[in-house]
PDB file of N, CA, C and O in Angstrom:
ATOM      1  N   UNK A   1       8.614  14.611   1.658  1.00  0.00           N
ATOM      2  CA  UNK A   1       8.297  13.347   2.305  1.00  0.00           C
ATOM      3  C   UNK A   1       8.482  12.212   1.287  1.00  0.00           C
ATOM      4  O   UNK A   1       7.877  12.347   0.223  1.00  0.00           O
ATOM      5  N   UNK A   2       9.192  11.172   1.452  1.00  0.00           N
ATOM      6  CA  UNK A   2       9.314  10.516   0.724  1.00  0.00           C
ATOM      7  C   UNK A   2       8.091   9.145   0.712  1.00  0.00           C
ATOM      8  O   UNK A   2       7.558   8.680   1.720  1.00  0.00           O
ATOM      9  N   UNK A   3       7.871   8.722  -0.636  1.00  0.00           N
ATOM     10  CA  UNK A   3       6.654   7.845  -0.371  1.00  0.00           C
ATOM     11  C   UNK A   3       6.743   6.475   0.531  1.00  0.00           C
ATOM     12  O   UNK A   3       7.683   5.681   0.488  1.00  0.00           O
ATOM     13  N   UNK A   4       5.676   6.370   1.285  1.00  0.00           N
ATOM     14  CA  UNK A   4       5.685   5.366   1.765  1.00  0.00           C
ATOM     15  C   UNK A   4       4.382   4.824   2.369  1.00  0.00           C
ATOM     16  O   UNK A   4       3.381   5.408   1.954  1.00  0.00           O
ATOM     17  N   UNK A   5       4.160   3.812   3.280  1.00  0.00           N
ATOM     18  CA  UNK A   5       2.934   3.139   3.717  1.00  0.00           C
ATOM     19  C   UNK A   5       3.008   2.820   5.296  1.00  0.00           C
ATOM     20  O   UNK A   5       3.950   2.233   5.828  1.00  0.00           O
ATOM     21  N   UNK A   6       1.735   3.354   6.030  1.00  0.00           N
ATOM     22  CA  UNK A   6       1.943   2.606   7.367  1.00  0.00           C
ATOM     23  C   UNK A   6       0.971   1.713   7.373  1.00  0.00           C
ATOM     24  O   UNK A   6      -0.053   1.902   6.717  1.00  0.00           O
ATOM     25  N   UNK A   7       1.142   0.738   8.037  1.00  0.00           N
ATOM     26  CA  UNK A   7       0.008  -0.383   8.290  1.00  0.00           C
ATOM     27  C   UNK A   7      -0.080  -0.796   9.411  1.00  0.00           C
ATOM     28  O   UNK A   7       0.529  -0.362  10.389  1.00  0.00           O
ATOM     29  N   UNK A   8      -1.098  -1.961   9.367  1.00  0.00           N
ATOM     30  CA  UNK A   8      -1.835  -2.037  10.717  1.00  0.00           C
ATOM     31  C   UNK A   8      -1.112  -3.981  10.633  1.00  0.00           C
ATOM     32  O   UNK A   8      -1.104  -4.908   9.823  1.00  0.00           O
ATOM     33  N   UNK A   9      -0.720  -3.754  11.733  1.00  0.00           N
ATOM     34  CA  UNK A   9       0.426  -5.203  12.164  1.00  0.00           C
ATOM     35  C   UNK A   9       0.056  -5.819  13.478  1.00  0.00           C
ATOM     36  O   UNK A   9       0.549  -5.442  14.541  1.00  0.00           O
ATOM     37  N   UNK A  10      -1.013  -6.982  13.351  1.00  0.00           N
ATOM     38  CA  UNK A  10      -2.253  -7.867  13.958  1.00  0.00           C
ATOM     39  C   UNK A  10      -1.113  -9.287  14.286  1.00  0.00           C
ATOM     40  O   UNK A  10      -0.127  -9.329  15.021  1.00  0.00           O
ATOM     41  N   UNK A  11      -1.521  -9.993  13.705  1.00  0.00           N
ATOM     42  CA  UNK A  11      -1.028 -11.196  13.982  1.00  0.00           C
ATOM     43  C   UNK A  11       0.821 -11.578  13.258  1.00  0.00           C
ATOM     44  O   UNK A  11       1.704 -12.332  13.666  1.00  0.00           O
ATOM     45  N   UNK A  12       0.759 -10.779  12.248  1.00  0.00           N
ATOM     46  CA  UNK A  12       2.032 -11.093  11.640  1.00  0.00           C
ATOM     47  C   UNK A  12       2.570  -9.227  10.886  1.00  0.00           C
ATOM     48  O   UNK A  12       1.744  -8.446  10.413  1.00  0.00           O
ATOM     49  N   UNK A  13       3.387  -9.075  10.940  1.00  0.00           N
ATOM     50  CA  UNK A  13       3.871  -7.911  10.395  1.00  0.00           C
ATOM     51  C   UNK A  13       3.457  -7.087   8.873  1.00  0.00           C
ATOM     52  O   UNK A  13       3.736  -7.614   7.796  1.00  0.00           O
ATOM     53  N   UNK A  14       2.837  -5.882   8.951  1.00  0.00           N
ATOM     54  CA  UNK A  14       2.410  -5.770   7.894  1.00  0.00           C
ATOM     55  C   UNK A  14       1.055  -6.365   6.850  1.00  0.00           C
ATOM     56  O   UNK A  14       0.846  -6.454   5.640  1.00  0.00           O
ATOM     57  N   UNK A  15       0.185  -6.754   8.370  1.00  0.00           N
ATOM     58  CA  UNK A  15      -0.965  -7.406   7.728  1.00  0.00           C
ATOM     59  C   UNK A  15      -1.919  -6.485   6.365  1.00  0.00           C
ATOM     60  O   UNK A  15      -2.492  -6.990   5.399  1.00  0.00           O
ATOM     61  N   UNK A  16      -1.827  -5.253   6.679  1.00  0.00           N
ATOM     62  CA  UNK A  16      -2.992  -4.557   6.160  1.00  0.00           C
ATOM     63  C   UNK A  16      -2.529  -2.870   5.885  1.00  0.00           C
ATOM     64  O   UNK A  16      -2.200  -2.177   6.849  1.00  0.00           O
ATOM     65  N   UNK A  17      -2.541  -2.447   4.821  1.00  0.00           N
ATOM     66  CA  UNK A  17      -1.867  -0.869   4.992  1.00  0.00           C
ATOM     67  C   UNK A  17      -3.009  -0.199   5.153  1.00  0.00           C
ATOM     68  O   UNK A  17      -3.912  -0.789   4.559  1.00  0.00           O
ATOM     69  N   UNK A  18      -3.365   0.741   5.677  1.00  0.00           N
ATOM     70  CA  UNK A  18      -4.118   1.915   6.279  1.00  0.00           C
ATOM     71  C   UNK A  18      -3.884   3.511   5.784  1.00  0.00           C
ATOM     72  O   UNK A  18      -4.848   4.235   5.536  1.00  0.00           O
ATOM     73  N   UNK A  19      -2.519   3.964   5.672  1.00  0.00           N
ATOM     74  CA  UNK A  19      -2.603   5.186   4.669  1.00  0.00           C
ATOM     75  C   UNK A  19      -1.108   4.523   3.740  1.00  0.00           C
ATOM     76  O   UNK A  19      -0.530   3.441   3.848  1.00  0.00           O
ATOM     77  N   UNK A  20      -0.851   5.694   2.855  1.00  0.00           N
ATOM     78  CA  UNK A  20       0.242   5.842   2.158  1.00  0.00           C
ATOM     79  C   UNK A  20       0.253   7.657   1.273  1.00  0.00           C
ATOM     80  O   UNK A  20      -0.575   8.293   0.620  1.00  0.00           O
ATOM     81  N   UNK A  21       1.789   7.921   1.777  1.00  0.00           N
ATOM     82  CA  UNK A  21       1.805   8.972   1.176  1.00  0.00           C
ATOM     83  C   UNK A  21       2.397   8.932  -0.402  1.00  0.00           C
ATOM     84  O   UNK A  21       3.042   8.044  -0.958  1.00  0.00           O
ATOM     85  N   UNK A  22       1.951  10.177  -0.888  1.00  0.00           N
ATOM     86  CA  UNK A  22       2.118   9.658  -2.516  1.00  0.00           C
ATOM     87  C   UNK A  22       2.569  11.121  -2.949  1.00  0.00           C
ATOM     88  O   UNK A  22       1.592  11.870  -2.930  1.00  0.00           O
ATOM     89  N   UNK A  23       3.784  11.786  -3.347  1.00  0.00           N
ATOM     90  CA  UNK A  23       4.403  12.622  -4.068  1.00  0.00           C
ATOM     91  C   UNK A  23       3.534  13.974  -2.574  1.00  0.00           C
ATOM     92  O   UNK A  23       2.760  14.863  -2.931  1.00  0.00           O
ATOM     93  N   UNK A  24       3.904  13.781  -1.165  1.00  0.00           N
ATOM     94  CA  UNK A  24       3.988  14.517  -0.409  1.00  0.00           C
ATOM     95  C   UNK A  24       2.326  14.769  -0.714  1.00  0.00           C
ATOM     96  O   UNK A  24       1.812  15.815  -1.109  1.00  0.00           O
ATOM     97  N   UNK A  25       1.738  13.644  -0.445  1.00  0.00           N
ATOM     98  CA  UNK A  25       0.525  13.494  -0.079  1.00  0.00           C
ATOM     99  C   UNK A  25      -0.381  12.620   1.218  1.00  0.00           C
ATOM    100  O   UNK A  25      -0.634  11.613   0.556  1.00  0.00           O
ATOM    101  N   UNK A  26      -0.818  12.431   2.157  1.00  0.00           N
ATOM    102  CA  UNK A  26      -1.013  11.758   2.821  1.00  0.00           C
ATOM    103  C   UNK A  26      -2.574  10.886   2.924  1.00  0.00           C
ATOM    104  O   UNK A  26      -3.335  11.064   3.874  1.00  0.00           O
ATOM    105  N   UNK A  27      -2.782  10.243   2.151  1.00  0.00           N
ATOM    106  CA  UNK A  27      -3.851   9.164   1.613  1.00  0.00           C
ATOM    107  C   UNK A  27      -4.438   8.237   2.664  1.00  0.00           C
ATOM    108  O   UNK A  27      -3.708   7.405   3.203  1.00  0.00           O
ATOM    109  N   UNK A  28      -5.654   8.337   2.961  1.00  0.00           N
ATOM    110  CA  UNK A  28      -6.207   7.356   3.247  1.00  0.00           C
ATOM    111  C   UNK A  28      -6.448   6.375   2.694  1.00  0.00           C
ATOM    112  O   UNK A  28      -6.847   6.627   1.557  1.00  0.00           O
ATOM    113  N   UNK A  29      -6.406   5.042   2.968  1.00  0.00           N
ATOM    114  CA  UNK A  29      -6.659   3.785   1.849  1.00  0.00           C
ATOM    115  C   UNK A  29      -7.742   3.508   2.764  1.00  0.00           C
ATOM    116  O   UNK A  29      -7.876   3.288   3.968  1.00  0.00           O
ATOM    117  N   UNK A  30      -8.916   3.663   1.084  1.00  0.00           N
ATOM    118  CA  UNK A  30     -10.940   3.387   1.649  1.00  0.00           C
ATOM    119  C   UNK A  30     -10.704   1.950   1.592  1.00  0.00           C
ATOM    120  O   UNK A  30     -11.004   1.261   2.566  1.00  0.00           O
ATOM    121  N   UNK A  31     -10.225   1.462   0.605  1.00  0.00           N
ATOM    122  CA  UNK A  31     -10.576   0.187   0.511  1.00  0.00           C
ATOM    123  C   UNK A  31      -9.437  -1.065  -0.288  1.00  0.00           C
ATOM    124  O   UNK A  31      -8.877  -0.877  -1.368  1.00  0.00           O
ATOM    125  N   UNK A  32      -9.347  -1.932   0.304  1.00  0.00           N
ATOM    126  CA  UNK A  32      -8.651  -3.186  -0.123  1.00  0.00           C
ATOM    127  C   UNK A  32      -8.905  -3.807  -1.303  1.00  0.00           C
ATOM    128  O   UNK A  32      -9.320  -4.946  -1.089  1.00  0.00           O
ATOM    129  N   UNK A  33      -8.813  -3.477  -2.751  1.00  0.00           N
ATOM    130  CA  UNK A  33      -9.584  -4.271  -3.406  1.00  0.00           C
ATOM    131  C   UNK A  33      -9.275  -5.884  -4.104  1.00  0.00           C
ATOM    132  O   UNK A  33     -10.084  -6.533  -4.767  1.00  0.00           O
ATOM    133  N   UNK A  34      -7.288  -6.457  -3.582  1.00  0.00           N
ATOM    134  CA  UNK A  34      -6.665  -7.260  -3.957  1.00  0.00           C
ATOM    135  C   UNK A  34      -5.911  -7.364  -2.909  1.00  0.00           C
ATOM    136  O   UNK A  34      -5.718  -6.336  -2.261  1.00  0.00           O
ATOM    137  N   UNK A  35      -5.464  -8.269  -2.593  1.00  0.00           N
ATOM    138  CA  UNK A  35      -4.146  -9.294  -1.687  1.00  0.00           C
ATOM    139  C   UNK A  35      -3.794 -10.278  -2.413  1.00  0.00           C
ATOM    140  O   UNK A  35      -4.499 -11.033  -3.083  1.00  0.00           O
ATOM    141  N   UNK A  36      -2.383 -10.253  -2.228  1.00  0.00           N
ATOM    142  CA  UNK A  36      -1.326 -11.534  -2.802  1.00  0.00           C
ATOM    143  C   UNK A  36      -0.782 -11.968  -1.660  1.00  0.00           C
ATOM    144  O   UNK A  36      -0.782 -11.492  -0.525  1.00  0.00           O
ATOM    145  N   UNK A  37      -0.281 -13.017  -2.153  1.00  0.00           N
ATOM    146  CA  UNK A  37       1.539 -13.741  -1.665  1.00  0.00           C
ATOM    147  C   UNK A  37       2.089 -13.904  -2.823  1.00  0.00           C
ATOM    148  O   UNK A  37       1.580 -13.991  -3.940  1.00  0.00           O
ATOM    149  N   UNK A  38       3.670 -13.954  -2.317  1.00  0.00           N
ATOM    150  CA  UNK A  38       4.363 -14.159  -3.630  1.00  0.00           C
ATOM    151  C   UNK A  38       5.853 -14.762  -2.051  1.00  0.00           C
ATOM    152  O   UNK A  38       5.916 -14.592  -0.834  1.00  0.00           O
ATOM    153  N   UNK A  39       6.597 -15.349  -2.935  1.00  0.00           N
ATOM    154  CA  UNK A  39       7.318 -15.920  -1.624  1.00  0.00           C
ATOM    155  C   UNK A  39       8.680 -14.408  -1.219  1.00  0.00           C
ATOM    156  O   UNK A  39       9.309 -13.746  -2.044  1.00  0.00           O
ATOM    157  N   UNK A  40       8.712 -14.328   0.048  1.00  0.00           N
ATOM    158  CA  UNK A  40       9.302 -13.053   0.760  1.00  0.00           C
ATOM    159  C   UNK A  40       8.279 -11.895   0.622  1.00  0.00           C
ATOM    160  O   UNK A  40       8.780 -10.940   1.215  1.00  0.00           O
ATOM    161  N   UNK A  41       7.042 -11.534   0.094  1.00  0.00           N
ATOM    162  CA  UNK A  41       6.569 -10.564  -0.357  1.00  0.00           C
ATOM    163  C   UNK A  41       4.947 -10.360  -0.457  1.00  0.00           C
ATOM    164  O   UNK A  41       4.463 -11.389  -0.930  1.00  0.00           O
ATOM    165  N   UNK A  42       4.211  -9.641  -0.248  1.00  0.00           N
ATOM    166  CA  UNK A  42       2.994  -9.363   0.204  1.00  0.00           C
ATOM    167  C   UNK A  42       2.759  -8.029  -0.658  1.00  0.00           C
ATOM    168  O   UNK A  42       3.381  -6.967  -0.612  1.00  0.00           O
ATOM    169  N   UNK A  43       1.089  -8.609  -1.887  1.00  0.00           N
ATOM    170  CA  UNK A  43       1.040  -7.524  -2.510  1.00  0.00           C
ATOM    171  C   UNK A  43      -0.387  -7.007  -2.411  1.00  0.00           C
ATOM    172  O   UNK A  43      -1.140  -7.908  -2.781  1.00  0.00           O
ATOM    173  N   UNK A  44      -1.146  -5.775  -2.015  1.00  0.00           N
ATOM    174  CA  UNK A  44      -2.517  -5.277  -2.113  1.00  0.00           C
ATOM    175  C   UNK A  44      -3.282  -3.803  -2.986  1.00  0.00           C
ATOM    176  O   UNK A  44      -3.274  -2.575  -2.893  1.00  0.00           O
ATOM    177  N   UNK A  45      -3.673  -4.487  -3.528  1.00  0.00           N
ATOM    178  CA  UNK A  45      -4.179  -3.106  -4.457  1.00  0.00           C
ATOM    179  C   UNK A  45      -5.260  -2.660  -3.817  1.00  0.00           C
ATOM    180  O   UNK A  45      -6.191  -3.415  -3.537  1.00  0.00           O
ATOM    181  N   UNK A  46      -5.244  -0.828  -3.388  1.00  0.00           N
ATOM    182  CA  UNK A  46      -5.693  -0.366  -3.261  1.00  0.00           C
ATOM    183  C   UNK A  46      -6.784   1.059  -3.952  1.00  0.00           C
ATOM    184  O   UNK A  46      -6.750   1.562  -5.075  1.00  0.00           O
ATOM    185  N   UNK A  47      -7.550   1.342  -2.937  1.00  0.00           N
ATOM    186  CA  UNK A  47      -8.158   2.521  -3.238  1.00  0.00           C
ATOM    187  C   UNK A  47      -8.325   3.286  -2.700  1.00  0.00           C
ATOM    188  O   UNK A  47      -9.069   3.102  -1.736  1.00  0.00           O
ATOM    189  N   UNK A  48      -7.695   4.858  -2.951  1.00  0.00           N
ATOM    190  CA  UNK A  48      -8.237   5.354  -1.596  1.00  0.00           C
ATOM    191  C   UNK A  48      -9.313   6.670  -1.914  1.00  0.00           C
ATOM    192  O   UNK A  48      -9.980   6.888  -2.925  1.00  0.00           O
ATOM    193  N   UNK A  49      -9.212   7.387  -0.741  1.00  0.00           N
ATOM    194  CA  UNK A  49     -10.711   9.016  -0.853  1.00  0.00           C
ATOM    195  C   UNK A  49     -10.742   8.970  -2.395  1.00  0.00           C
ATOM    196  O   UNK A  49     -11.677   8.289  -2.816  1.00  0.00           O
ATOM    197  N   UNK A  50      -9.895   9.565  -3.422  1.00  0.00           N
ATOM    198  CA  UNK A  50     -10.184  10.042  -4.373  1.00  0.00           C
ATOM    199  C   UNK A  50     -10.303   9.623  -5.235  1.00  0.00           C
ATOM    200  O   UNK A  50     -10.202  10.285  -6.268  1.00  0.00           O
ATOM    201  N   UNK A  51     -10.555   8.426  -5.239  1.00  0.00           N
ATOM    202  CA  UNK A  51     -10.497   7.257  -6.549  1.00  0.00           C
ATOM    203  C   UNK A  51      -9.454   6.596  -7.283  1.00  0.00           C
ATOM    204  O   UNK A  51      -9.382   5.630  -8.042  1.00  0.00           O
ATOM    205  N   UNK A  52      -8.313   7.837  -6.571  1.00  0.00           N
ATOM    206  CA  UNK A  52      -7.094   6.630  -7.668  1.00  0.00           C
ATOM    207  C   UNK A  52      -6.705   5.217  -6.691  1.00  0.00           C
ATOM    208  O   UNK A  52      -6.846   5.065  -5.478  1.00  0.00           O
ATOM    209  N   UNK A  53      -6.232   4.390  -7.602  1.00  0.00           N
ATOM    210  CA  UNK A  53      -5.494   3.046  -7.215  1.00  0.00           C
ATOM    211  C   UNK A  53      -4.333   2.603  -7.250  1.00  0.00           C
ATOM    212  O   UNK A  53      -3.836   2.441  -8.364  1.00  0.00           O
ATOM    213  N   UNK A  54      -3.533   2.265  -6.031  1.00  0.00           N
ATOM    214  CA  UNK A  54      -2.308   2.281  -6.253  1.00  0.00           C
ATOM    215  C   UNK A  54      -1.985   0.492  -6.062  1.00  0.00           C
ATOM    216  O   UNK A  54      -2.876  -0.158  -5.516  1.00  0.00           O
ATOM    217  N   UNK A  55      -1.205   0.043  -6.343  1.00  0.00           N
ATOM    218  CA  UNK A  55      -0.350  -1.232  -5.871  1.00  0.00           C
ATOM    219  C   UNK A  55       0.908  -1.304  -5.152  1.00  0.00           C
ATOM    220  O   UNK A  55       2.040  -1.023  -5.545  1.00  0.00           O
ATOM    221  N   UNK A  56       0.322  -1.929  -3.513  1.00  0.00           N
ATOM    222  CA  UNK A  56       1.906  -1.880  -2.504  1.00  0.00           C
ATOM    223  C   UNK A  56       1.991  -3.551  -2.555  1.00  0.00           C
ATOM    224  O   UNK A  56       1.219  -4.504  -2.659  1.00  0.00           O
ATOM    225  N   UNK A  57       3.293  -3.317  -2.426  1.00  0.00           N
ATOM    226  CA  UNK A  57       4.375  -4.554  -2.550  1.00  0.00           C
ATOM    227  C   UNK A  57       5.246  -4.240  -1.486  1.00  0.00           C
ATOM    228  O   UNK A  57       6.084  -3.339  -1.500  1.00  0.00           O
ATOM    229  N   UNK A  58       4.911  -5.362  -0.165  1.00  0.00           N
ATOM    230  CA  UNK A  58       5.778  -5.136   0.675  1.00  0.00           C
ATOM    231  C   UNK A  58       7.147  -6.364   0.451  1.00  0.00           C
ATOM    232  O   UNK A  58       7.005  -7.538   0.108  1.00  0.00           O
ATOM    233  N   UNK A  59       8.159  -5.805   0.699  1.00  0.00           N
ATOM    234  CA  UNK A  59       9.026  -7.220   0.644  1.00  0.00           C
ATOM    235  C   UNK A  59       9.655  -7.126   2.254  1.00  0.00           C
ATOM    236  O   UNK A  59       9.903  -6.293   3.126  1.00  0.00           O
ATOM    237  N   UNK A  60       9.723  -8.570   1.991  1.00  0.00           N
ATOM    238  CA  UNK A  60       9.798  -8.737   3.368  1.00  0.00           C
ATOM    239  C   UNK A  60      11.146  -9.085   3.915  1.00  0.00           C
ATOM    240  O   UNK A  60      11.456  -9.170   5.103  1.00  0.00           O
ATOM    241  N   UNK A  61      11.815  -9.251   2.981  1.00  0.00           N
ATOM    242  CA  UNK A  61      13.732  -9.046   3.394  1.00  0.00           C
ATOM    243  C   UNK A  61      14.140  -8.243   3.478  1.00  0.00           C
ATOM    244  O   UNK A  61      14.682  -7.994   4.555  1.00  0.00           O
ATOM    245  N   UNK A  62      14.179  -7.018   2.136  1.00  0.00           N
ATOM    246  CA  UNK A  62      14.478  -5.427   2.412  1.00  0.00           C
ATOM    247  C   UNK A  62      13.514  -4.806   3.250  1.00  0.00           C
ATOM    248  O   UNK A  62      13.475  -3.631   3.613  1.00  0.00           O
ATOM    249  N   UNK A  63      12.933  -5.509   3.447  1.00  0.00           N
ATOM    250  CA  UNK A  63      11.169  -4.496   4.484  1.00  0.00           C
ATOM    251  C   UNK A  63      11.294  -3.199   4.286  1.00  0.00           C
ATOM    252  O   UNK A  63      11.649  -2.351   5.105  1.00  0.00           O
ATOM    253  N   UNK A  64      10.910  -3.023   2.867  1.00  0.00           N
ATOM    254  CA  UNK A  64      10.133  -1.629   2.496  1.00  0.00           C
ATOM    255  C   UNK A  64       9.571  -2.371   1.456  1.00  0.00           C
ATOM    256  O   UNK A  64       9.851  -3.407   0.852  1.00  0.00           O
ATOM    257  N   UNK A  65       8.466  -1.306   1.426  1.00  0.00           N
ATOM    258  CA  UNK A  65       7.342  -0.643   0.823  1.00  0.00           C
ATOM    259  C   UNK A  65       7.521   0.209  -0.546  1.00  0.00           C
ATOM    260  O   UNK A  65       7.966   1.356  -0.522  1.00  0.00           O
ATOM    261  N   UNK A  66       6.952  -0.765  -2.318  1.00  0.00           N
ATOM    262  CA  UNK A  66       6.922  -0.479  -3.382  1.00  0.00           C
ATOM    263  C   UNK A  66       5.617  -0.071  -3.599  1.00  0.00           C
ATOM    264  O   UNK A  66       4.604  -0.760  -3.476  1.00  0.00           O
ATOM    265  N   UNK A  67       5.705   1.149  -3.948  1.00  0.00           N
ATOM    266  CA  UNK A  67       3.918   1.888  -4.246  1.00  0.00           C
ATOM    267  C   UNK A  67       4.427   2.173  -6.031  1.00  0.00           C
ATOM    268  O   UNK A  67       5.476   2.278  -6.667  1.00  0.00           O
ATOM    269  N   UNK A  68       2.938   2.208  -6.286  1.00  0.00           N
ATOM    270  CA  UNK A  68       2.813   2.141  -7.791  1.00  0.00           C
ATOM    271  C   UNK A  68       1.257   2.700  -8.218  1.00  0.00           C
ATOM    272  O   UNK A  68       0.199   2.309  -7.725  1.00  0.00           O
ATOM    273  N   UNK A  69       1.379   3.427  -8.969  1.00  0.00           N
ATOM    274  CA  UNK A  69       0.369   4.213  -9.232  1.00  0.00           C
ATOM    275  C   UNK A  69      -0.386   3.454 -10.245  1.00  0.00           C
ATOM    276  O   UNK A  69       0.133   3.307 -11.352  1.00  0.00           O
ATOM    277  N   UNK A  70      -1.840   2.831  -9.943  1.00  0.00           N
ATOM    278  CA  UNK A  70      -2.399   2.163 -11.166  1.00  0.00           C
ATOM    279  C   UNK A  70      -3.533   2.934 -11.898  1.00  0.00           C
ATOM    280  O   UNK A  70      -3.712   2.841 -13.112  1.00  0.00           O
ATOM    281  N   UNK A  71      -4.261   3.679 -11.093  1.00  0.00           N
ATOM    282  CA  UNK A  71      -4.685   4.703 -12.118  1.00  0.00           C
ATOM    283  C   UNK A  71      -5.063   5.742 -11.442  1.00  0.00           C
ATOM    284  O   UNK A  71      -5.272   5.878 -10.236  1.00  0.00           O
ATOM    285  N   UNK A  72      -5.175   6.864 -12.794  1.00  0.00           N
ATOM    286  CA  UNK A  72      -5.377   8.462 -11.699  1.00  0.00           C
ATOM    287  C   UNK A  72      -7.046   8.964 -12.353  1.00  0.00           C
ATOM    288  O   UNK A  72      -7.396   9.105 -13.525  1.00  0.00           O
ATOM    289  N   UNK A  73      -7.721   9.121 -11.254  1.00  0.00           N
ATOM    290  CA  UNK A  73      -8.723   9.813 -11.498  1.00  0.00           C
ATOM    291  C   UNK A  73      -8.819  11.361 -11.448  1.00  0.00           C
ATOM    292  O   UNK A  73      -9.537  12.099 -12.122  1.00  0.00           O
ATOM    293  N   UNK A  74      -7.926  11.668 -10.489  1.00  0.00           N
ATOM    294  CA  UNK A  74      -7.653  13.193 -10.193  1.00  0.00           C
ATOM    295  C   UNK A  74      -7.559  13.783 -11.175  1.00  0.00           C
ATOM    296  O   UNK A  74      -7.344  14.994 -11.149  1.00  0.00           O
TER     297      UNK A  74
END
Protein backbone atom coordinates (compact mmCIF):
# COMPACT_ATOMS: atom_id res chain seq x y z
CA UNK A 1 0.00 0.00 0.00
CA UNK A 2 1.48 2.95 -0.80
CA UNK A 3 1.45 5.90 1.79
CA UNK A 4 -1.14 8.12 1.88
CA UNK A 5 -4.04 10.23 3.75
CA UNK A 6 -7.85 10.32 3.62
CA UNK A 7 -9.63 13.27 4.92
CA UNK A 8 -12.65 14.69 5.84
CA UNK A 9 -13.72 17.49 2.97
CA UNK A 10 -16.50 20.05 4.77
CA UNK A 11 -16.54 23.27 3.27
CA UNK A 12 -13.42 23.30 1.02
CA UNK A 13 -11.34 20.20 -0.08
CA UNK A 14 -9.15 18.51 2.22
CA UNK A 15 -10.16 20.35 5.33
CA UNK A 16 -8.94 17.87 7.98
CA UNK A 17 -7.09 14.31 7.59
CA UNK A 18 -8.66 11.52 9.64
CA UNK A 19 -6.32 8.41 8.96
CA UNK A 20 -3.04 7.93 7.01
CA UNK A 21 -1.30 4.87 6.10
CA UNK A 22 2.37 4.67 6.90
CA UNK A 23 4.84 1.81 5.44
CA UNK A 24 1.46 -0.54 4.99
CA UNK A 25 0.02 0.64 8.11
CA UNK A 26 -3.37 2.06 8.59
CA UNK A 27 -3.34 4.96 11.39
CA UNK A 28 -5.78 6.67 13.01
CA UNK A 29 -4.98 10.41 13.49
CA UNK A 30 -6.08 11.09 17.60
CA UNK A 31 -5.25 14.39 17.26
CA UNK A 32 -4.46 17.69 15.28
CA UNK A 33 -1.73 19.26 16.99
CA UNK A 34 -0.69 22.12 14.07
CA UNK A 35 -2.35 23.68 10.83
CA UNK A 36 -0.72 25.87 8.24
CA UNK A 37 -1.21 27.73 4.97
CA UNK A 38 1.43 28.24 2.78
CA UNK A 39 0.19 29.54 -0.77
CA UNK A 40 -1.18 26.26 -3.06
CA UNK A 41 -0.64 24.11 0.10
CA UNK A 42 -2.08 23.06 3.48
CA UNK A 43 0.14 21.72 6.28
CA UNK A 44 -1.02 19.66 9.78
CA UNK A 45 0.97 17.93 12.24
CA UNK A 46 -0.30 15.15 13.61
CA UNK A 47 -0.72 12.44 16.23
CA UNK A 48 -1.99 9.42 16.12
CA UNK A 49 -3.01 5.84 18.62
CA UNK A 50 0.61 5.27 19.21
CA UNK A 51 2.27 8.34 19.85
CA UNK A 52 4.26 8.90 16.85
CA UNK A 53 3.89 12.29 14.85
CA UNK A 54 3.82 12.73 11.47
CA UNK A 55 3.63 16.04 9.16
CA UNK A 56 1.02 16.09 5.99
CA UNK A 57 1.48 18.59 3.39
CA UNK A 58 -1.24 18.65 1.09
CA UNK A 59 -0.50 20.52 -2.20
CA UNK A 60 -3.04 21.61 -3.85
CA UNK A 61 -1.95 21.68 -7.64
CA UNK A 62 -0.40 18.18 -7.73
CA UNK A 63 -3.22 17.18 -5.07
CA UNK A 64 -1.32 14.68 -3.24
CA UNK A 65 -0.43 14.09 -0.01
CA UNK A 66 3.46 14.52 1.58
CA UNK A 67 3.68 12.48 4.92
CA UNK A 68 6.75 12.77 7.00
CA UNK A 69 7.64 11.06 9.93
CA UNK A 70 8.45 13.51 12.92
CA UNK A 71 8.97 11.26 15.62
CA UNK A 72 8.79 7.53 16.52
CA UNK A 73 7.78 6.37 19.79
CA UNK A 74 7.22 2.78 18.73
Amino acid sequence: MKNQVWEYSGYEYAERPRVLSWEDERLEIDKILDRWRMPGKKGFRVRVSDEREFELVYDEIAEEWNIKLMSDTK
